[in-house]
Structures are given as C-alpha cells and as structure tokens.
N, CA, C and O atoms as a CHARMM CRD file, in Angstrom:
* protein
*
  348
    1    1 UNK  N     -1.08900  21.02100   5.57900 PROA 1      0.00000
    2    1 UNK  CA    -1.79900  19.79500   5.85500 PROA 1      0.00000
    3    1 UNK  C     -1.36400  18.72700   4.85600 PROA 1      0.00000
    4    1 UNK  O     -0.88100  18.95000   3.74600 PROA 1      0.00000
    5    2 UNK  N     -1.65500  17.27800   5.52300 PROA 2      0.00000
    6    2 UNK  CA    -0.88700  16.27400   4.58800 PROA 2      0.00000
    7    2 UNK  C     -2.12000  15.58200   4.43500 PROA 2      0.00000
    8    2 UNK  O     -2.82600  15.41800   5.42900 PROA 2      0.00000
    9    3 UNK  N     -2.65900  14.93300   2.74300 PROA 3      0.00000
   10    3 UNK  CA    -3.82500  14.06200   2.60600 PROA 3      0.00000
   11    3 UNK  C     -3.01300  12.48500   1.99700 PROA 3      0.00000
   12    3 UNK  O     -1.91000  12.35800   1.46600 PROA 3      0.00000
   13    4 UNK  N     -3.66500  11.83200   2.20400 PROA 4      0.00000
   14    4 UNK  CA    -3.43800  10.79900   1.90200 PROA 4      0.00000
   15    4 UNK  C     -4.42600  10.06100   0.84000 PROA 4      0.00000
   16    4 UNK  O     -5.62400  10.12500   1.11600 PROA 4      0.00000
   17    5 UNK  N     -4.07800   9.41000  -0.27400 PROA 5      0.00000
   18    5 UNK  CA    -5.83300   8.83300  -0.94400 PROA 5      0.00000
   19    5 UNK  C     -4.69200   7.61000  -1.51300 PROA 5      0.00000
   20    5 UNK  O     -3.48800   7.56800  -1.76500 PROA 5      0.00000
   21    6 UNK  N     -5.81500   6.70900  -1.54200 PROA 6      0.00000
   22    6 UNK  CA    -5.60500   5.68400  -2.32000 PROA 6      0.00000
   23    6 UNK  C     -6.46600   5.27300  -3.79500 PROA 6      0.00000
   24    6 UNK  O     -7.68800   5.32500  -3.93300 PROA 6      0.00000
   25    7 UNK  N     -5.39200   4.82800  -4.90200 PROA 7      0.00000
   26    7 UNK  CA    -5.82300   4.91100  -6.20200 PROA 7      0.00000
   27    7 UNK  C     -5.73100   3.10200  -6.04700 PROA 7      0.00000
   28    7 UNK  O     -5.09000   2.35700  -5.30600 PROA 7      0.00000
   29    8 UNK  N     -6.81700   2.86000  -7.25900 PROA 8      0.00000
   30    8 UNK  CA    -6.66800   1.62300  -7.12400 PROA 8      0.00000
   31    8 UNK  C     -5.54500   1.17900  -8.25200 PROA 8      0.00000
   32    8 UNK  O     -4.93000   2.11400  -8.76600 PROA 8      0.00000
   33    9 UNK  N     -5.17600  -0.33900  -8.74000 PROA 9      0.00000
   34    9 UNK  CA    -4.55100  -0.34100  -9.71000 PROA 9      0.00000
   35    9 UNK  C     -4.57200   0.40900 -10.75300 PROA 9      0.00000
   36    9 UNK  O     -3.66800   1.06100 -11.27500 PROA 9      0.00000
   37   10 UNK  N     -6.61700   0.16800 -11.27600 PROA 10     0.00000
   38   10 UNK  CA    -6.87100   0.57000 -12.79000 PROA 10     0.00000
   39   10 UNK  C     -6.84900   1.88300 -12.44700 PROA 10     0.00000
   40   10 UNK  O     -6.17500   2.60300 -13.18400 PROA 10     0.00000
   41   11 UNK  N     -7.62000   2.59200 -11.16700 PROA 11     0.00000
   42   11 UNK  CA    -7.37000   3.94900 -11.15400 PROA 11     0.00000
   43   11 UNK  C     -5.89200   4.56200 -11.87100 PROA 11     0.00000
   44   11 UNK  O     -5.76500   5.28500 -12.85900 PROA 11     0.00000
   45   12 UNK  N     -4.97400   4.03900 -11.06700 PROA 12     0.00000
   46   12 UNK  CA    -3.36500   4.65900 -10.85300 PROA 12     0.00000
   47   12 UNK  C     -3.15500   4.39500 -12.20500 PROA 12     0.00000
   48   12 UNK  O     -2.60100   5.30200 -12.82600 PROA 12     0.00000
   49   13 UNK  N     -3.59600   2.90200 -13.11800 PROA 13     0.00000
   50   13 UNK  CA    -2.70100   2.61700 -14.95700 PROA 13     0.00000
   51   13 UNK  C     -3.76900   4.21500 -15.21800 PROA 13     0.00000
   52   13 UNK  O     -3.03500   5.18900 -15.37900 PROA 13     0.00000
   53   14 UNK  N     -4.75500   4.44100 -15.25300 PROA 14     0.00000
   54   14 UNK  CA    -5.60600   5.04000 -16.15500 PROA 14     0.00000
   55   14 UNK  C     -4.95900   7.03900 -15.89500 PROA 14     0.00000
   56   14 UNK  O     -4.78900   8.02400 -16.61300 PROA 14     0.00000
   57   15 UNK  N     -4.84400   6.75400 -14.75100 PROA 15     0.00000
   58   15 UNK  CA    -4.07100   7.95700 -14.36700 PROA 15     0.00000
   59   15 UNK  C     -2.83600   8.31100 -15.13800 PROA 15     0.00000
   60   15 UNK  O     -2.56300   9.35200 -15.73500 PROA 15     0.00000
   61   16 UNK  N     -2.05000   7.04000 -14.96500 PROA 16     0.00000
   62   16 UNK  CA    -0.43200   7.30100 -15.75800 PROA 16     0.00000
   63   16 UNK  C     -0.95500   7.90500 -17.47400 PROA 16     0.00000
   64   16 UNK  O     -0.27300   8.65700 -18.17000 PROA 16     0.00000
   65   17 UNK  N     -2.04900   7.44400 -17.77900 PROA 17     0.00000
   66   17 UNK  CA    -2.25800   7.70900 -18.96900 PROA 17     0.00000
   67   17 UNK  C     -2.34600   9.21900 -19.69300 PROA 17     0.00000
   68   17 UNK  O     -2.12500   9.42900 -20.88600 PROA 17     0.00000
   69   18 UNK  N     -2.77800  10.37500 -18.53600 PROA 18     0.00000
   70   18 UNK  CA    -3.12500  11.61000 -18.67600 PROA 18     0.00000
   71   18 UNK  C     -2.11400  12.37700 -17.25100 PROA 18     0.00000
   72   18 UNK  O     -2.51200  13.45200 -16.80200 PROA 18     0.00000
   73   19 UNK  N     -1.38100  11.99600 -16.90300 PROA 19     0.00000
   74   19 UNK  CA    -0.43300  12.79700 -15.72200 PROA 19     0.00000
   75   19 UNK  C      1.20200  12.07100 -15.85700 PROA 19     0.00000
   76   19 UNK  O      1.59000  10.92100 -15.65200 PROA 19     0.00000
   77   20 UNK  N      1.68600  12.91600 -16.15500 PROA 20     0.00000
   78   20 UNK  CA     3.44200  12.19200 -15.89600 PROA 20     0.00000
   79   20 UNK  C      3.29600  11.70900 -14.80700 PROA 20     0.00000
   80   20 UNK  O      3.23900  10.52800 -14.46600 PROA 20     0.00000
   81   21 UNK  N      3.18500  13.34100 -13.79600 PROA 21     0.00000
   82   21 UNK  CA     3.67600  12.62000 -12.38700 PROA 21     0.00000
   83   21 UNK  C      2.09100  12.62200 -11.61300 PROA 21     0.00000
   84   21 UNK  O      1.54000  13.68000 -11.31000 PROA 21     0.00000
   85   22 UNK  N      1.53000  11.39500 -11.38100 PROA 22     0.00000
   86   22 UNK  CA    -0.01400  11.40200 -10.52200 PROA 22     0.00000
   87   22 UNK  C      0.18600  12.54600  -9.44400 PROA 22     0.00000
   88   22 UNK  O     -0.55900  13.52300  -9.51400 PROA 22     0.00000
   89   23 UNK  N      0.98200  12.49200  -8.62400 PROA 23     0.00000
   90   23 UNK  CA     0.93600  12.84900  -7.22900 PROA 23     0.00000
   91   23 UNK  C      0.80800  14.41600  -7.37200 PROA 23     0.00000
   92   23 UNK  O      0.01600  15.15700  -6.78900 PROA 23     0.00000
   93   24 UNK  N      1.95100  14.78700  -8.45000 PROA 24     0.00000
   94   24 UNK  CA     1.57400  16.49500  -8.48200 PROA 24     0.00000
   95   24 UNK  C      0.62400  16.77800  -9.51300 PROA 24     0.00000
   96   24 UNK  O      0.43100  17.88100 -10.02600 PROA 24     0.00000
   97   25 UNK  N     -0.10900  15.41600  -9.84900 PROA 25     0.00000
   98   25 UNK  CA    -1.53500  16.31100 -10.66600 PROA 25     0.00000
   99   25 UNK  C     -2.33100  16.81100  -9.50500 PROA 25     0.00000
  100   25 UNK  O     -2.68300  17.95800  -9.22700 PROA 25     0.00000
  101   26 UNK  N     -2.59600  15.30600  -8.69500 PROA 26     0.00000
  102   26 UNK  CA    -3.32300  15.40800  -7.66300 PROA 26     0.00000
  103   26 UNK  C     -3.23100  16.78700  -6.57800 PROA 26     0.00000
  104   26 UNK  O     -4.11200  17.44600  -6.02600 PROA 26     0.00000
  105   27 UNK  N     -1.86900  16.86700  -6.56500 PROA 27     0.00000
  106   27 UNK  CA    -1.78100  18.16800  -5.66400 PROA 27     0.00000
  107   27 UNK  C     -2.24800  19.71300  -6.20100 PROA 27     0.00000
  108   27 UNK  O     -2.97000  20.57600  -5.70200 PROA 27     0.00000
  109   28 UNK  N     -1.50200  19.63300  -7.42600 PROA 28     0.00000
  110   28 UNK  CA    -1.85600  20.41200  -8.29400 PROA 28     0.00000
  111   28 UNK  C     -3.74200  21.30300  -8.19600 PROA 28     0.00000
  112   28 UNK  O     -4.12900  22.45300  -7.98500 PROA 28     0.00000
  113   29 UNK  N     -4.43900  19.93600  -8.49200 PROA 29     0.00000
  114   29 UNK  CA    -5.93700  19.36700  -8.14200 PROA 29     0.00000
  115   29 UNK  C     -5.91600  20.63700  -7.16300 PROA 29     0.00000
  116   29 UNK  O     -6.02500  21.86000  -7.25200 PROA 29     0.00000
  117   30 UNK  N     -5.74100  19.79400  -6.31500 PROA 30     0.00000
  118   30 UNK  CA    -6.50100  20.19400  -5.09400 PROA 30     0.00000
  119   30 UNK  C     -5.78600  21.62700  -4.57900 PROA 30     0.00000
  120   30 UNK  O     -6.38800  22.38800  -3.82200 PROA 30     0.00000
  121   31 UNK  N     -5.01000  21.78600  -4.86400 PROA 31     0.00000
  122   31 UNK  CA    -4.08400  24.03600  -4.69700 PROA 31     0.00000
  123   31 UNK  C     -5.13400  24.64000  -5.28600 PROA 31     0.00000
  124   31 UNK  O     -5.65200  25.62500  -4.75900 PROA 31     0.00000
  125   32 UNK  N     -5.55600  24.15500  -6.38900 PROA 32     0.00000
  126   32 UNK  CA    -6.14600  25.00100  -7.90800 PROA 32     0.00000
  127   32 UNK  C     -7.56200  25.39700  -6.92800 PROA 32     0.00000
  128   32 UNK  O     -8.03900  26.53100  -6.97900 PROA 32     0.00000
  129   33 UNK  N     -8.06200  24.47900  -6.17900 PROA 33     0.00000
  130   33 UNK  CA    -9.82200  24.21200  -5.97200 PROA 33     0.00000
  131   33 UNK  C     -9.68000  25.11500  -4.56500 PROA 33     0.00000
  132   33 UNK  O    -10.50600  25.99300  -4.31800 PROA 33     0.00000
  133   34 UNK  N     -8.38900  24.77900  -3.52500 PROA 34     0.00000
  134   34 UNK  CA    -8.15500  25.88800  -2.74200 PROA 34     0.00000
  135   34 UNK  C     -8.17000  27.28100  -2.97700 PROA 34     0.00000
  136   34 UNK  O     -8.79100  28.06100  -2.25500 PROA 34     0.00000
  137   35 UNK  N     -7.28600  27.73500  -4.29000 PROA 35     0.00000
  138   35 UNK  CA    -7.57700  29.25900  -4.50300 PROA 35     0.00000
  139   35 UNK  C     -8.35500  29.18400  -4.97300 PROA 35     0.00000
  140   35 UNK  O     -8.76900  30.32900  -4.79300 PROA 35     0.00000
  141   36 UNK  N     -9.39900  28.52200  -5.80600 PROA 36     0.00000
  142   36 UNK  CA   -10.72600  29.14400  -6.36300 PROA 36     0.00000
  143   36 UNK  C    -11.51600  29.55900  -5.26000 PROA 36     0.00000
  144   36 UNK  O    -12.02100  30.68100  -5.21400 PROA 36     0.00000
  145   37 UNK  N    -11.67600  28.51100  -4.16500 PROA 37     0.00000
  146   37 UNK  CA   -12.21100  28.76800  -2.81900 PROA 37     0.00000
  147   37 UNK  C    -11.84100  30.03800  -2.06800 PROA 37     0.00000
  148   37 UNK  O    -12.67600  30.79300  -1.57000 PROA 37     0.00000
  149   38 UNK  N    -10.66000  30.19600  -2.03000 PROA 38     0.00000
  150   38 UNK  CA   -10.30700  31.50100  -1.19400 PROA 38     0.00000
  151   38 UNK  C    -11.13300  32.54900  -2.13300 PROA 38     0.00000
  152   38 UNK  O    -12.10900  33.19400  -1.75200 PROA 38     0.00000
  153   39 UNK  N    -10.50800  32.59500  -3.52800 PROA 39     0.00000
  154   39 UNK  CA   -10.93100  33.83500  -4.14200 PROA 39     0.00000
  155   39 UNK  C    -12.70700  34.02600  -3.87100 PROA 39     0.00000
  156   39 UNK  O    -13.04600  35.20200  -3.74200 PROA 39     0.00000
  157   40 UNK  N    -13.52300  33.27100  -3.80200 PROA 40     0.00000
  158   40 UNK  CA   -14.99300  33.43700  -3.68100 PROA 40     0.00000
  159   40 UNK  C    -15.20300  33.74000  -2.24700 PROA 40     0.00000
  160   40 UNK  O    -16.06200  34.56800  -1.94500 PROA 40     0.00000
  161   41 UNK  N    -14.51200  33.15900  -1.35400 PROA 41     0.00000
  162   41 UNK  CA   -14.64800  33.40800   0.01400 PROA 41     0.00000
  163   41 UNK  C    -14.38200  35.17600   0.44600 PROA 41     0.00000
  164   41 UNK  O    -14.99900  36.01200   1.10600 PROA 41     0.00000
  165   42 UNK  N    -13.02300  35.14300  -0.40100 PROA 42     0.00000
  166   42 UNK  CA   -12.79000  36.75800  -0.25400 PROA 42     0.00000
  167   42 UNK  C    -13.58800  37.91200  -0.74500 PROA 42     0.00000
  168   42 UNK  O    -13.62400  39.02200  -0.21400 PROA 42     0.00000
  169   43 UNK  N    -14.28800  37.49700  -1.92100 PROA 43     0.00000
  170   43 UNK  CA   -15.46600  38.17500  -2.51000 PROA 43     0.00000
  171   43 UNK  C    -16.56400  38.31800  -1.84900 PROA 43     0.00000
  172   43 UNK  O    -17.18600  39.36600  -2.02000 PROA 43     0.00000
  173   44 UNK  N    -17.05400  37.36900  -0.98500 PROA 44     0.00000
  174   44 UNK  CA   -18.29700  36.89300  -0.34400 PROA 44     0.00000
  175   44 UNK  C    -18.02700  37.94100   0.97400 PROA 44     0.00000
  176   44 UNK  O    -18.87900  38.67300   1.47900 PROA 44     0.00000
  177   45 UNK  N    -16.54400  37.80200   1.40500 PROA 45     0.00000
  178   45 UNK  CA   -16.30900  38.98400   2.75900 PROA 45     0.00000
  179   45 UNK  C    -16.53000  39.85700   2.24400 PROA 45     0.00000
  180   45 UNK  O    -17.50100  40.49000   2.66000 PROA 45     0.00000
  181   46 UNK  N    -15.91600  40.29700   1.27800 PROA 46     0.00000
  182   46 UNK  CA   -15.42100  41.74600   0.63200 PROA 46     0.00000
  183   46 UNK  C    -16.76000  42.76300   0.65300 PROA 46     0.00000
  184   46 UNK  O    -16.77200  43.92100   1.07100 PROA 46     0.00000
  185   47 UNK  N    -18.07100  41.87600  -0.01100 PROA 47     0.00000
  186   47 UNK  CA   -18.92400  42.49900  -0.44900 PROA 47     0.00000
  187   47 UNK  C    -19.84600  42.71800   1.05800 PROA 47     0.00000
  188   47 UNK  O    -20.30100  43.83400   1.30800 PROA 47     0.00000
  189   48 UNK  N    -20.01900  41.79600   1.81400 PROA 48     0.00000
  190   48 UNK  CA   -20.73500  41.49000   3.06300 PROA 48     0.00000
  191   48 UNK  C    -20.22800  42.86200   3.70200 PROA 48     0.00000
  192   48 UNK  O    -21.06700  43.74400   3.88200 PROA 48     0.00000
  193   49 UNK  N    -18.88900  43.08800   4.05500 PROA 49     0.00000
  194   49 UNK  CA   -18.27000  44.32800   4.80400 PROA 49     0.00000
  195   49 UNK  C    -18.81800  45.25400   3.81400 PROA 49     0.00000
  196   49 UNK  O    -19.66200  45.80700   4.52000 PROA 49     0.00000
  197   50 UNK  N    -18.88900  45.63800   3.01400 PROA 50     0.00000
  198   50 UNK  CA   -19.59800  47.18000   2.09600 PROA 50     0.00000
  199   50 UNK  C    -20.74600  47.23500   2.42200 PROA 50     0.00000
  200   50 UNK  O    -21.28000  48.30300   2.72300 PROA 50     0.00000
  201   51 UNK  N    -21.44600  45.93300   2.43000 PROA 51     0.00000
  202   51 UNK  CA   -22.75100  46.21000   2.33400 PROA 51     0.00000
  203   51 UNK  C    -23.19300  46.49800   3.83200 PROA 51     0.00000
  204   51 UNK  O    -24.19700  47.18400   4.02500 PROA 51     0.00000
  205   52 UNK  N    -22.73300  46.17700   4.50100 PROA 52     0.00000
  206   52 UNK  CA   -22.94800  46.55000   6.07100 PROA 52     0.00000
  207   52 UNK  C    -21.66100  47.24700   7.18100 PROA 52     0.00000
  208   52 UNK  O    -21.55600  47.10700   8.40000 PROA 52     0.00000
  209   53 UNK  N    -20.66600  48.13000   6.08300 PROA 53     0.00000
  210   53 UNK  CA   -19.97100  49.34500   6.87100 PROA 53     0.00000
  211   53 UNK  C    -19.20500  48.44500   8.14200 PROA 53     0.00000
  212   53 UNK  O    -19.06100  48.80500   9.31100 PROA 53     0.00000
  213   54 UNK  N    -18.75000  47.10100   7.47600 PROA 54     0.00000
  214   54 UNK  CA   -17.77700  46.31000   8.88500 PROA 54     0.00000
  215   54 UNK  C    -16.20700  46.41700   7.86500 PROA 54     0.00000
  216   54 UNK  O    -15.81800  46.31000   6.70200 PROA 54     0.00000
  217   55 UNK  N    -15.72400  46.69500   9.22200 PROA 55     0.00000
  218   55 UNK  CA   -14.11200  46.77300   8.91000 PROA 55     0.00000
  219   55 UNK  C    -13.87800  45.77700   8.10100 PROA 55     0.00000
  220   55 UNK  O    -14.40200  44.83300   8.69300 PROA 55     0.00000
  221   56 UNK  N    -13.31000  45.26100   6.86600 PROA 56     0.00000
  222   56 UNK  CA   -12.63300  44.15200   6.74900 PROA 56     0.00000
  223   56 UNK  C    -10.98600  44.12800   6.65200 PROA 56     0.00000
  224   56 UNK  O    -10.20400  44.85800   6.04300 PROA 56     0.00000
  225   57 UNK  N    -10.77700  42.92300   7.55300 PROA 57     0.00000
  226   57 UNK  CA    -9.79600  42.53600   7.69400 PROA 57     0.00000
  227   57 UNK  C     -8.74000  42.41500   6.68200 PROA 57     0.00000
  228   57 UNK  O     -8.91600  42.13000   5.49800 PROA 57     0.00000
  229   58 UNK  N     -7.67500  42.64800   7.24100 PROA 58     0.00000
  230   58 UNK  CA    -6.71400  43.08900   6.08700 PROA 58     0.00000
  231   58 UNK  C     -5.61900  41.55400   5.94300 PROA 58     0.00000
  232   58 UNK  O     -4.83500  41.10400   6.77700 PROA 58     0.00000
  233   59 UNK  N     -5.96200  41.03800   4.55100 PROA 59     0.00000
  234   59 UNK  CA    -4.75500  39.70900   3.86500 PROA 59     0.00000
  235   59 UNK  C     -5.85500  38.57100   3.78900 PROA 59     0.00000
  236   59 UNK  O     -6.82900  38.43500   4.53000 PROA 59     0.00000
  237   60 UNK  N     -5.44500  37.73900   2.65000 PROA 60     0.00000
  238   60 UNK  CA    -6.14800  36.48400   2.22900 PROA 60     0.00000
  239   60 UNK  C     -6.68900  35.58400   3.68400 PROA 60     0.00000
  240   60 UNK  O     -7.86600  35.31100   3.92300 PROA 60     0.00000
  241   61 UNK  N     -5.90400  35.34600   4.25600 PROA 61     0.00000
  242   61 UNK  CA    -6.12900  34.68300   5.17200 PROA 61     0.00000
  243   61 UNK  C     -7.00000  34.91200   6.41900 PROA 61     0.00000
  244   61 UNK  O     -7.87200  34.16800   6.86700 PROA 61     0.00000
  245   62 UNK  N     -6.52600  36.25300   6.94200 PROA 62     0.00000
  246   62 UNK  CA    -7.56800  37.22200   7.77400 PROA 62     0.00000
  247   62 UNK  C     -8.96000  37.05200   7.02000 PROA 62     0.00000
  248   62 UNK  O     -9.85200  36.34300   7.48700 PROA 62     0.00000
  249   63 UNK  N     -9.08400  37.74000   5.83700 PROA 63     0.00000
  250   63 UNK  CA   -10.21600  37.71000   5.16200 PROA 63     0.00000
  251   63 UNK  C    -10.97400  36.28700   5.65400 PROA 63     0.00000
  252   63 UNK  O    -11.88400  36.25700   6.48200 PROA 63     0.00000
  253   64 UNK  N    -10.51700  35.34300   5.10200 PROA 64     0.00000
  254   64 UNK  CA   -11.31200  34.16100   5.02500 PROA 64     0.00000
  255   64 UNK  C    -11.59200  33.60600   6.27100 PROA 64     0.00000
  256   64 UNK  O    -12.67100  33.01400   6.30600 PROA 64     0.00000
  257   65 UNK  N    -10.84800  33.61900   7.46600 PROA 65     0.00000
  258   65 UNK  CA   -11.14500  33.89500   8.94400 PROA 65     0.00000
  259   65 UNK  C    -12.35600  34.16000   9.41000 PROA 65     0.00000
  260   65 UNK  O    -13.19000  33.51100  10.04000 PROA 65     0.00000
  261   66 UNK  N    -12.26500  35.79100   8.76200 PROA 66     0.00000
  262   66 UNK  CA   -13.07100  36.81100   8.79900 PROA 66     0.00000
  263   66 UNK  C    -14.80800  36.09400   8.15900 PROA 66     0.00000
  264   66 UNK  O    -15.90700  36.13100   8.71300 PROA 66     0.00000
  265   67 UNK  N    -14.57500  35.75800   7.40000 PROA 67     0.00000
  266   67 UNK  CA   -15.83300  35.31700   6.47300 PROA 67     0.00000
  267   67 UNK  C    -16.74100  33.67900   7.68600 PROA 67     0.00000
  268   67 UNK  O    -17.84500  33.37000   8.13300 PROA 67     0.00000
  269   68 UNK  N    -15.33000  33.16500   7.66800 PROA 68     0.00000
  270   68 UNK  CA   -15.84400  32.14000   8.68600 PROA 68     0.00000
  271   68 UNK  C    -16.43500  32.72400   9.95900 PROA 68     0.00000
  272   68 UNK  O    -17.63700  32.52300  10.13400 PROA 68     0.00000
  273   69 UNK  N    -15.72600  33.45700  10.92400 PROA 69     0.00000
  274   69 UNK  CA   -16.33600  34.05200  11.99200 PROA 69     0.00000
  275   69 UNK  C    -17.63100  35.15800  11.43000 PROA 69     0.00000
  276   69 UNK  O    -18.15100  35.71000  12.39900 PROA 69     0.00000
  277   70 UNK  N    -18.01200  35.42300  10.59700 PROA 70     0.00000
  278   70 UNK  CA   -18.91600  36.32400  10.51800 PROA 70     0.00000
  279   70 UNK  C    -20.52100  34.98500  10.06300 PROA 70     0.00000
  280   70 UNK  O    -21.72400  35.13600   9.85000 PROA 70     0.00000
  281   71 UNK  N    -19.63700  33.87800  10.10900 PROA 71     0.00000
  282   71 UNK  CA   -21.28900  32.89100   9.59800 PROA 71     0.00000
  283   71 UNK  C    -21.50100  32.93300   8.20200 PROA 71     0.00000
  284   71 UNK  O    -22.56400  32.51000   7.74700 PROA 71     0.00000
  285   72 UNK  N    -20.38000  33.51600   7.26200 PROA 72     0.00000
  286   72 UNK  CA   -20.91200  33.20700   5.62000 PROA 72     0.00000
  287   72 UNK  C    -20.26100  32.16700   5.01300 PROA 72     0.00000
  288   72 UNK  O    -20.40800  31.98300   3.80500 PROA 72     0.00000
  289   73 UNK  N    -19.57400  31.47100   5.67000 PROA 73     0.00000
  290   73 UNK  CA   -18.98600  30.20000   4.75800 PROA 73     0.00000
  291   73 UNK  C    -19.37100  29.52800   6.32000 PROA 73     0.00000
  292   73 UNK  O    -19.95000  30.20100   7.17300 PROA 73     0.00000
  293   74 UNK  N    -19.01200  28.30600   6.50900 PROA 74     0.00000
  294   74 UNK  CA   -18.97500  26.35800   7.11800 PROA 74     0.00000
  295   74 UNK  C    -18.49900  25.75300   7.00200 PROA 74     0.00000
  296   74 UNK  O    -18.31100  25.22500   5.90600 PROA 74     0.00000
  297   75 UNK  N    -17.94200  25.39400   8.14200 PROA 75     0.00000
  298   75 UNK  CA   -16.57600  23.82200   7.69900 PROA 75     0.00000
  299   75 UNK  C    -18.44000  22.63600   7.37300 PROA 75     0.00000
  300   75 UNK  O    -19.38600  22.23600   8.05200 PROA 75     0.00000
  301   76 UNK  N    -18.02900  22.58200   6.12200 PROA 76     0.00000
  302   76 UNK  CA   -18.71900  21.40500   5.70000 PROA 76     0.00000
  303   76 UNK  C    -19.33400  20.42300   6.44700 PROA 76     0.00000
  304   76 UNK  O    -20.53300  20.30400   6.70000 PROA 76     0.00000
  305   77 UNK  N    -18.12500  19.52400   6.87400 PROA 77     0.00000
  306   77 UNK  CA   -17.97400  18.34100   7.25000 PROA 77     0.00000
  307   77 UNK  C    -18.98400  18.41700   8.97700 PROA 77     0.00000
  308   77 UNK  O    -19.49300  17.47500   9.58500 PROA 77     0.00000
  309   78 UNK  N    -18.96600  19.78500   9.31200 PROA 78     0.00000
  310   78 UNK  CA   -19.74300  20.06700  10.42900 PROA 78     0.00000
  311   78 UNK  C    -21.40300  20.41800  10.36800 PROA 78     0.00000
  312   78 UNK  O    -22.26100  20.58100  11.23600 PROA 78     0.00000
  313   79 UNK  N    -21.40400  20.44600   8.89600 PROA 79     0.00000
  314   79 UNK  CA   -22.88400  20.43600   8.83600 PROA 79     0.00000
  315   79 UNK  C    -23.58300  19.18200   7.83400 PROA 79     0.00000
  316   79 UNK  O    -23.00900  18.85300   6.79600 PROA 79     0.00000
  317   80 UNK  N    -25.00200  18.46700   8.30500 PROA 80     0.00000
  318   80 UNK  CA   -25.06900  17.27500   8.04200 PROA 80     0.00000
  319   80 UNK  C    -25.83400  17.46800   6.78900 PROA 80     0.00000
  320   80 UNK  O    -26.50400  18.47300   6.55100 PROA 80     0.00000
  321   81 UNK  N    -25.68000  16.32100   5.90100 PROA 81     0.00000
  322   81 UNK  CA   -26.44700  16.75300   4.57400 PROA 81     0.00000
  323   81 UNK  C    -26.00000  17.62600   3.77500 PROA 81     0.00000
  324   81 UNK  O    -26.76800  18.08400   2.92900 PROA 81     0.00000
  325   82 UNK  N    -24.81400  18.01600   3.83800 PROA 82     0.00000
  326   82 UNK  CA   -24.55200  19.09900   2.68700 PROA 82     0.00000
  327   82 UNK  C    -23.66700  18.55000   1.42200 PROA 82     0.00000
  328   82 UNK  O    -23.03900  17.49200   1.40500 PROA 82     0.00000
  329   83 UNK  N    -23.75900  19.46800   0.41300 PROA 83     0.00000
  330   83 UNK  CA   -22.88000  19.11800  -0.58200 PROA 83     0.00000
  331   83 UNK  C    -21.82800  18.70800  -0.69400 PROA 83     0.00000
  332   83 UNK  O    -21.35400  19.48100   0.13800 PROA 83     0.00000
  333   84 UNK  N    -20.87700  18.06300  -1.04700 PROA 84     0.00000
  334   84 UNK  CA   -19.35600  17.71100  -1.26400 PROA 84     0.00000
  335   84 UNK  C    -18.86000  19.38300  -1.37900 PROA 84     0.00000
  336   84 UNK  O    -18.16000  19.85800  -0.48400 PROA 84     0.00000
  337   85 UNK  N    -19.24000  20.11200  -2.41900 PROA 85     0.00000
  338   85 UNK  CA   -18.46800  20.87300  -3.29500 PROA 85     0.00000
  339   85 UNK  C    -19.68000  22.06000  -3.27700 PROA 85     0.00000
  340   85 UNK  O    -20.62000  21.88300  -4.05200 PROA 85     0.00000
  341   86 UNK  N    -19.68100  22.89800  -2.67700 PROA 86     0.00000
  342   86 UNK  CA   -21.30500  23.83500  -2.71900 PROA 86     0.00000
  343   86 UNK  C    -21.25800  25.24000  -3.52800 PROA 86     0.00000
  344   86 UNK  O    -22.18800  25.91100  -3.97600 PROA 86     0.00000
  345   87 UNK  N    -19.24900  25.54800  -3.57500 PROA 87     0.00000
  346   87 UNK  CA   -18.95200  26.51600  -4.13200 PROA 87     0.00000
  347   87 UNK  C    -19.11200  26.24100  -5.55200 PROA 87     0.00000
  348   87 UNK  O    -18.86100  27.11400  -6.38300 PROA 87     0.00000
C-alpha cells in the first residue's frame, strides 16, 4: 500500500532537524507500528485458539486473517468512535 501525508513547511524544517532522510523515518514509523501490531494480533490468535481447542492457522499473515475473521481485532475506521491507536 502507498500513503501519502503532507508536512507543512515548519513541520518538514523541524523534521530535517531529527531525520536525515524524512520519508524513511516516516516509513520506518509506520513498518515499526505494523509489526508491533501483527505481533499482538498474533498473540491475541495464538492464545484465543488454546483457549478454545480451534485450529490455528499456520504464518503471520493467515494468523492475523484468522484473528480478524474470528471477531478479535476491527478495521477501525469501520467502527464509529473508536480510538486512533487502541493497541
């Protein structure tokens, strides 16, 4: 997936100040907050399948699938009122 954001001037000077390159802090950013996410998501399956004797699905991705179709995580943006960041 491709994001797009806009920094303002002072944003972008204040940025140069703490990142060589902005763009791969930013990316950087946001990989880092993805695997933290997976890793809790995979935990959250992991333990859900023990505790109730369901197959779990085998690889990062399956897993987190898995976690979505079973109702323990939410695309966010589909539910109203919720947190930015809940993990």
């Amino acid at each position: 997936m491709d994001y797009t954001i806009t920094l303002t001037e002072t944003e972008n000077k204040a940025m140069s100040a703490y990142a060589k390159d902005i763009d791969e802090w930013i990316t950087n950013a946001a990989q880092n907050r993805a695997r933290i996410a997976i890793e809790e998501i995979v935990s959250k399956v992991v333990a859900h399948c023990n505790e109730n004797e369901i197959a779990l699905a085998v690889g990062q991705a399956a897993q987190v699938q898995q976690a979505f179709d079973l109702g323990l995580v939410v695309v966010l943006a589909d539910v109203p009122d919720t947190p930015a960041d809940p993990l």
